[in-house]
C-alpha positions as CSV (number, residue, x, y, z in Angstrom):
1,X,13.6,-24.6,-5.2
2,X,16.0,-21.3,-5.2
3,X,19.3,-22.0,-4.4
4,X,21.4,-19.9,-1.9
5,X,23.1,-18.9,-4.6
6,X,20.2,-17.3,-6.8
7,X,18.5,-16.8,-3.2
8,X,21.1,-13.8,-2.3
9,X,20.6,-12.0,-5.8
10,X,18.9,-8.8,-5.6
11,X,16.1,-10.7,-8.0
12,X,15.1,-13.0,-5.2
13,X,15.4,-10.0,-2.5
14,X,11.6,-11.0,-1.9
15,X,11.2,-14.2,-2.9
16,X,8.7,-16.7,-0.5
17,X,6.9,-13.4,-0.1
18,X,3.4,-12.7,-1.4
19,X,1.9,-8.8,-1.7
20,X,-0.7,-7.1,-2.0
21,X,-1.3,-4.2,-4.7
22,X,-4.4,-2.0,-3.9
23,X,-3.2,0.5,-6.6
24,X,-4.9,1.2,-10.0
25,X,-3.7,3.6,-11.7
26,X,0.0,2.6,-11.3
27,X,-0.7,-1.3,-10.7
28,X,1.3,-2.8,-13.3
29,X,4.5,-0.7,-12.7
30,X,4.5,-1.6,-9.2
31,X,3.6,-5.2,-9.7
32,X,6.5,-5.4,-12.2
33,X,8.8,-4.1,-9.7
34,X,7.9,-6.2,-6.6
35,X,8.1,-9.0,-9.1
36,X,11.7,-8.3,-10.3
37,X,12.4,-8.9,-6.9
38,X,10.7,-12.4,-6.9
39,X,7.7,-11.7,-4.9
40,X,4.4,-13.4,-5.7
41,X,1.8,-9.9,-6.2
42,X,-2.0,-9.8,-5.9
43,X,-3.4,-6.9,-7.6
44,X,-6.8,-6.0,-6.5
45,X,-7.6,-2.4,-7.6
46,X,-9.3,-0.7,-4.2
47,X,-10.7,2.0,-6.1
48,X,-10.4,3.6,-10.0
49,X,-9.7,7.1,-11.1
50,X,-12.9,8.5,-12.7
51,X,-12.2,11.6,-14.7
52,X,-14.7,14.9,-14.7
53,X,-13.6,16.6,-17.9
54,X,-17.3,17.5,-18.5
55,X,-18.4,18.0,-15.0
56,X,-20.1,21.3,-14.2
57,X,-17.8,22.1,-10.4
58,X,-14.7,21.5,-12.6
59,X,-16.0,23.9,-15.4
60,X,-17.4,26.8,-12.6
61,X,-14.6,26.4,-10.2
62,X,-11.8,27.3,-13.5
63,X,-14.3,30.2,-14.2
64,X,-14.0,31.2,-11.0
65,X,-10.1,30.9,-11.0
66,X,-10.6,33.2,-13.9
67,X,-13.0,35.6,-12.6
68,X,-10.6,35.7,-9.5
69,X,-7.2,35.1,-10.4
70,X,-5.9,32.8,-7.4
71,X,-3.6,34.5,-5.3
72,X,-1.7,31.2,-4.4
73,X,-2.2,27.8,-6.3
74,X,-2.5,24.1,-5.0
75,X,-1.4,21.7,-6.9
76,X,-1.9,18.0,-5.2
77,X,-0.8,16.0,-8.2
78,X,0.2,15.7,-11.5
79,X,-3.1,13.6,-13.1
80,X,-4.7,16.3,-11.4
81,X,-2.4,19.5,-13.0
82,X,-2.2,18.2,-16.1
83,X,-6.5,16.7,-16.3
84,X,-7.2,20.5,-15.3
85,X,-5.4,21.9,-18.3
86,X,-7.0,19.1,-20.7
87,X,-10.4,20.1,-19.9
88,X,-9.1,24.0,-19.9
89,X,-8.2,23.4,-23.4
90,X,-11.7,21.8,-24.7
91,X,-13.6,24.9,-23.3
92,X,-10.9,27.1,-25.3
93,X,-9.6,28.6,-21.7
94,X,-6.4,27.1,-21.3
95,X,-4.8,29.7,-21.9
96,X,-6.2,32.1,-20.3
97,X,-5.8,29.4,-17.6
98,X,-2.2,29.1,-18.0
99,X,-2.0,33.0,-17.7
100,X,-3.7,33.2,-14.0
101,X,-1.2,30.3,-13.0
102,X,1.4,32.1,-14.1
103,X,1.0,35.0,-11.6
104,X,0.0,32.8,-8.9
105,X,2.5,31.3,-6.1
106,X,2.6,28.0,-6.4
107,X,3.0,25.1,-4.4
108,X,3.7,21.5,-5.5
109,X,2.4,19.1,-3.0
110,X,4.9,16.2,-4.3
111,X,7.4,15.9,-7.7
112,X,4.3,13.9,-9.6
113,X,2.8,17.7,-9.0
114,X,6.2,19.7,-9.7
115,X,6.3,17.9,-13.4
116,X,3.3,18.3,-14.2
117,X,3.0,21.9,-13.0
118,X,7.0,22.4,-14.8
119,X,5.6,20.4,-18.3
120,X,2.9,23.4,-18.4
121,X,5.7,25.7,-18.9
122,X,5.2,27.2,-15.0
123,X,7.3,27.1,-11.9
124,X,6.5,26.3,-8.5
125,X,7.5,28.4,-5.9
126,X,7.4,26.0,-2.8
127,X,6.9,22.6,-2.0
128,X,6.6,20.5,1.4
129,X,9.4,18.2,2.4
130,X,7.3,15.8,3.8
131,X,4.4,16.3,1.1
132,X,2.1,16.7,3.6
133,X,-1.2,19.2,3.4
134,X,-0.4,20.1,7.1
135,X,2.7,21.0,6.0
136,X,1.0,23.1,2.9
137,X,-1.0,24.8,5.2
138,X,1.5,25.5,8.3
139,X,3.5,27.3,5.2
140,X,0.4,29.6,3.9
141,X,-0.9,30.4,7.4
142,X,3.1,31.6,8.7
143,X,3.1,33.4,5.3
144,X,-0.2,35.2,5.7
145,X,-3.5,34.2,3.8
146,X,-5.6,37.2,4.9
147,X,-7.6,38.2,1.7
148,X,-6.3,36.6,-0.3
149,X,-7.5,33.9,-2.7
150,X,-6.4,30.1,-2.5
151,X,-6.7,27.5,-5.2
152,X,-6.9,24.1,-4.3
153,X,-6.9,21.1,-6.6
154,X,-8.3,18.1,-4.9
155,X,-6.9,15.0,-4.5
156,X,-10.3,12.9,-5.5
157,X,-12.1,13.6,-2.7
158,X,-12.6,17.2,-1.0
159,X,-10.4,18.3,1.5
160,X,-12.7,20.0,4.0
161,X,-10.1,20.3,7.1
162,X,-7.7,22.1,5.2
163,X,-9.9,24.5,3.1
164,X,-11.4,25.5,6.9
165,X,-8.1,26.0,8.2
166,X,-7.1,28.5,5.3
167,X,-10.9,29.9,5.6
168,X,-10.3,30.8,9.2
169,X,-6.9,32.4,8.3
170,X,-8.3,34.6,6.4
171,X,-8.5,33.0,2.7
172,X,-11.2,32.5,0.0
173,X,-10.3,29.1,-0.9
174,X,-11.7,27.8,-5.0
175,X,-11.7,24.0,-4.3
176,X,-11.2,22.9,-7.8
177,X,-12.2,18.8,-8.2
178,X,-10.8,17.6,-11.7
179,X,-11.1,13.4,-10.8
180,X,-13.1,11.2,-8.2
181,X,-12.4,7.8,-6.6
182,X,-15.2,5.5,-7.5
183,X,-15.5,1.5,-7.1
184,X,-13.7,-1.2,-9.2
185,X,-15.3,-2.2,-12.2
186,X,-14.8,-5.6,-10.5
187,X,-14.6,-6.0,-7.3
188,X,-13.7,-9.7,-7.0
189,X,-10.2,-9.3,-6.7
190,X,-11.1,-6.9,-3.8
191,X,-12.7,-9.0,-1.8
192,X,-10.4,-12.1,-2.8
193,X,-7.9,-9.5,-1.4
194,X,-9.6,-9.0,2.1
195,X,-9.5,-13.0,2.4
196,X,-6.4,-13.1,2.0
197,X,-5.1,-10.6,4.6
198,X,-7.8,-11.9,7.4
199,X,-6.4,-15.9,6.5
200,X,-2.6,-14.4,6.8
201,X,-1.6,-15.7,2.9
202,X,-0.4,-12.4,1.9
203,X,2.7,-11.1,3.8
204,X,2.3,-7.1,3.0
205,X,-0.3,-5.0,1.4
206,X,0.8,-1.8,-0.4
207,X,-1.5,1.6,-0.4
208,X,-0.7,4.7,-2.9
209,X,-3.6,6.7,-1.6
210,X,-5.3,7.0,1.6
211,X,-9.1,6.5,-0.2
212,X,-8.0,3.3,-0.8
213,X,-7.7,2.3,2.8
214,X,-10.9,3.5,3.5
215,X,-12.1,1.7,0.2
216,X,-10.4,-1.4,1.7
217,X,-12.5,-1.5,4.6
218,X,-15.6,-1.3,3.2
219,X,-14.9,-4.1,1.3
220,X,-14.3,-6.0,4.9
221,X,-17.6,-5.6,5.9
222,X,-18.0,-7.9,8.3
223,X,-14.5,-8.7,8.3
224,X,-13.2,-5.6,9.4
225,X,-11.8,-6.2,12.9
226,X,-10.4,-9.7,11.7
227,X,-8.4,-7.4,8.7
228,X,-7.5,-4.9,11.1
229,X,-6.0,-7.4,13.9
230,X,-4.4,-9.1,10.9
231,X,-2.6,-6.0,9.4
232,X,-1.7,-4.6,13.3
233,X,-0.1,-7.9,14.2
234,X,1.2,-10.0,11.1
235,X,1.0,-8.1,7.7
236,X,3.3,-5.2,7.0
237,X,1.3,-1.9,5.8
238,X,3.6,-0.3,3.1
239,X,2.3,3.0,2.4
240,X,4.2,5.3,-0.5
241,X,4.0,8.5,1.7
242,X,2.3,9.8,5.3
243,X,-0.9,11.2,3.9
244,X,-1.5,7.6,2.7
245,X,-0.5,6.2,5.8
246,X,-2.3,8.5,8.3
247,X,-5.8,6.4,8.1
248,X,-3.8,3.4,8.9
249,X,-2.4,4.8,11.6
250,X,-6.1,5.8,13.2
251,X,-6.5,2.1,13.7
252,X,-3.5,1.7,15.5
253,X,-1.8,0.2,12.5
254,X,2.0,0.3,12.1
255,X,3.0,1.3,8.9
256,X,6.0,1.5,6.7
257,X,7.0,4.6,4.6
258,X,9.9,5.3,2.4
259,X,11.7,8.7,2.8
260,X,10.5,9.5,-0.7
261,X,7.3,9.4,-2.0
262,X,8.1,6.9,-5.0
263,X,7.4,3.1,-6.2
264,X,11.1,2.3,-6.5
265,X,11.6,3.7,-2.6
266,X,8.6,2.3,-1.5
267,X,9.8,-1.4,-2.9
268,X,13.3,-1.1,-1.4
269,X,11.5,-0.3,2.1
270,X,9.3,-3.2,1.5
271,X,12.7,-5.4,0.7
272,X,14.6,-4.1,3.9
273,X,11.4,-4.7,6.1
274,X,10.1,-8.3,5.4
275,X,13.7,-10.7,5.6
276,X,13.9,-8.6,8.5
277,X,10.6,-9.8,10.0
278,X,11.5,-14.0,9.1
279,X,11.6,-16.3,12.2
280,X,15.0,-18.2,11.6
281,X,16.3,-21.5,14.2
282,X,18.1,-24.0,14.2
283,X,16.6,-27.3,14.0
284,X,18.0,-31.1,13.8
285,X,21.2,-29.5,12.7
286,X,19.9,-27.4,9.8
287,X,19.1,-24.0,9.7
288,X,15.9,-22.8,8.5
289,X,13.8,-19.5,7.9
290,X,10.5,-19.2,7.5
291,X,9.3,-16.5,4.5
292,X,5.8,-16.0,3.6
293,X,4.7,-19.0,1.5
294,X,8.0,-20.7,1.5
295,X,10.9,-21.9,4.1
296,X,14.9,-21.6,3.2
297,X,16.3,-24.7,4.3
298,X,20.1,-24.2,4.7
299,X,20.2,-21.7,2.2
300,X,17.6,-23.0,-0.6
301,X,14.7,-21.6,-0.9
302,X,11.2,-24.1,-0.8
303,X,7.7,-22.8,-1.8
304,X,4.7,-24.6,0.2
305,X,1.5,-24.9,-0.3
306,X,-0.7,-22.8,2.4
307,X,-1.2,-25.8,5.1
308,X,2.2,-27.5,5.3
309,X,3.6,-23.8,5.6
310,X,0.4,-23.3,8.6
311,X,1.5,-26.4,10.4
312,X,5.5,-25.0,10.1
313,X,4.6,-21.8,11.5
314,X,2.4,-23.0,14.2
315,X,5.8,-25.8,15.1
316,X,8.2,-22.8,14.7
317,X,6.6,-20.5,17.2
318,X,7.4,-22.8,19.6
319,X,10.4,-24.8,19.3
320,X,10.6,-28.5,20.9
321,X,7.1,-28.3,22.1
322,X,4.8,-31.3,21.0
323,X,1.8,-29.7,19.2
324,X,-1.2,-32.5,18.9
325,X,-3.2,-33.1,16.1
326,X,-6.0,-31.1,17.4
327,X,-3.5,-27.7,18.1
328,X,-2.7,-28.2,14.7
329,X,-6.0,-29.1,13.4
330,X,-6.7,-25.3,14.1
331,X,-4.0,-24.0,12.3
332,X,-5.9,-25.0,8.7
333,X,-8.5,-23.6,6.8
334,X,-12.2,-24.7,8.3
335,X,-13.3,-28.2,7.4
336,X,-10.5,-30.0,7.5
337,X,-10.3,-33.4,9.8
338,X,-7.2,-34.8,11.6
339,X,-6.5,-37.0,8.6
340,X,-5.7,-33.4,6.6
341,X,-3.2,-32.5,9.4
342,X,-1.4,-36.2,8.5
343,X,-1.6,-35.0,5.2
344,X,0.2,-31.5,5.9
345,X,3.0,-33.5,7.7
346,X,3.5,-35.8,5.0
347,X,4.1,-32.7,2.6
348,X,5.7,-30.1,4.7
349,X,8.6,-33.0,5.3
350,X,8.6,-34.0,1.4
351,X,8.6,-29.8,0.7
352,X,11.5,-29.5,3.1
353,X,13.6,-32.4,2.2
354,X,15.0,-31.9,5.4
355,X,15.1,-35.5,7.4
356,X,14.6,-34.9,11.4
357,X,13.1,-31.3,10.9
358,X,9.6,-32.8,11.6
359,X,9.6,-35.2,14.4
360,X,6.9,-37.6,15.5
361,X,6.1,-37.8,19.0
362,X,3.7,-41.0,19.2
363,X,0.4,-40.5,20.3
364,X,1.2,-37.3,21.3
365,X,1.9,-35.3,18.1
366,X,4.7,-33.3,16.3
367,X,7.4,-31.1,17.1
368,X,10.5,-29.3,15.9
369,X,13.7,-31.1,17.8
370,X,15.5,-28.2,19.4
């Protein structure tokens, strides 16, 4: 139990709440920060960076940057800058790398991108407030691409939309791929992941990257629709920017989004947005909020195991309404008997310590007094 002392330090800003981390690359830094703020985290990786040092596009498309100094210069983010320069240097053409950067305009897509492109010793010339590629290529197209030469370093996966949209202003566009997306090495905690979100036991899911909403789905499978009615009507999508959050969106998903594209911003959305989604009554003379995995009983905070917190939730929605033991029956996981909803009572009123909360209507059910 968290008392309401402890419960209204920032440290317990999301505690009761479990979330979902489909990040790699920056898993543990995001875990560490969602967990400073007393949330339960599942980390399971959607997809893995895969480096192409030695791959022969990466090595042809710097030749051609070479052969054809790029007029204008893409840079989508900083693993990207900075991978592109360490595979320049084992060829021996970094610097002559560095060199046709250096007379090229610029354009950070995001500050992950403007480090990396400022720890080269360059300068950007532009960047997009929103760090948007329609924004990128709204700027180039007002600014006049005819003939000239545009490189593009690509975010994992080819950008085909944009490169034609810069192609039919007028550009030559070098589409320069320095990393891929590939599976998880394992992708247990994937799957274990989609459960999860289609049983309603995680409270929010956070995406860095749009691939890995994509890579999130085909790990549904078969579960895809139940995933996608469960993030469109009970899970909060926290995305760390708009591009992320635009393949949500296709499915009709509402999504969160920090101002700034950063963990720490993307956590504090994450704080202000779940409290604000808790059911909270009045019941029996006690007030009580419901939080993810756990209910704050007049201020003190009480973890509960997934089927007492189901039968709560399904007695909450509906407040002095007699639920049988059938209606509740169907709030717990398949297989379970009457005899398991008795059991659920029996602990949901021990978890809350909370006498008259749960009332017993005989032969007819349970309620919450009103």
């Amino acid at each position: 139990m968290i008392t309401a002392a402890a419960l209204a330090a920032p440290t317990a800003s999301l505690s009761g709440y479990t979330i979902g981390v489909t990040s790699d690359r920056r898993r543990d830094e995001l875990a560490s920060l969602l967990e400073n703020r007393g949330a339960r985290v599942v980390i399971a990786p959607a997809l893995r960076i895969v480096p192409i040092a030695d791959d022969a596009e990466l090595r042809a498309a710097t030749r051609a940057c070479l052969g054809t100094p790029p007029d204008i210069v893409l840079v989508n983010t900083g693993i990207g800058m900075r991978g592109w320069l360490e595979a320049a240097e084992g060829w021996g053409l970094v610097e002559p790398l560095r060199a046709a950067l250096s007379r090229a305009y610029l354009i950070a897509r995001g500050p992950k991108a403007r480090a990396a492109i400022r720890a080269a010793g360059l300068r950007e010339q532009w960047s997009p407030e929103g760090e948007s590629y329609e924004e990128v290529v709204d700027h180039l197209t007002a600014r006049g691409v005819a003939g000239l030469t545009v490189a593009m370093q690509l975010h994992g996966d080819s950008q085909p939309e944009y490169a034609e949209a810069l192609q039919a202003a007028g550009a030559q566009v070098i589409e320069v791929p320095v990393y891929r997306w590939a599976a998880p090495i394992d992708p247990a905690p994937l799957h274990r992941l989609v459960d999860l979100i289609t049983g309603r036991l995680v409270d929010a899911v956070t995406f860095t990257s749009a691939p890995a909403v994509g890579a999130l789905l085909r790990a549904a499978g078969q579960s895809t629709t139940p995933l996608l009615d469960a993030l469109r009507a009970d899970i909060l999508a926290a995305c760390v920017g708009p591009v992320t959050a635009a393949p949500l969106r296709r499915h009709d998903i509402p999504v969160v989004t920090p101002a700034r594209a950063r963990l720490s911003s993307l956590v504090r959305t994450i704080v202000d947005e779940l409290p604000r989604r808790a059911l909270s009554l009045e019941v029996a003379g006690h007030k009580l909020t419901l939080r993810g995995h756990a209910a704050i009983v007049d201020g003190a905070l009480k973890p509960l195991a997934p089927a007492p917190m189901a039968v709560l939730r399904a007695l909450a929605a509906t407040p002095g309404r007699v639920l049988s033991r059938a209606a509740l029956l169907r709030t717990l996981p398949r297989g379970a008997d009457e005899h398991a909803v008795e059991m659920a009572v029996a602990r949901l009123r021990a978890g809350l310590a909370a006498p008259g909360v749960i009332q017993t209507v005989v032969k007819r059910g349970y309620r919450l007094p009103t």
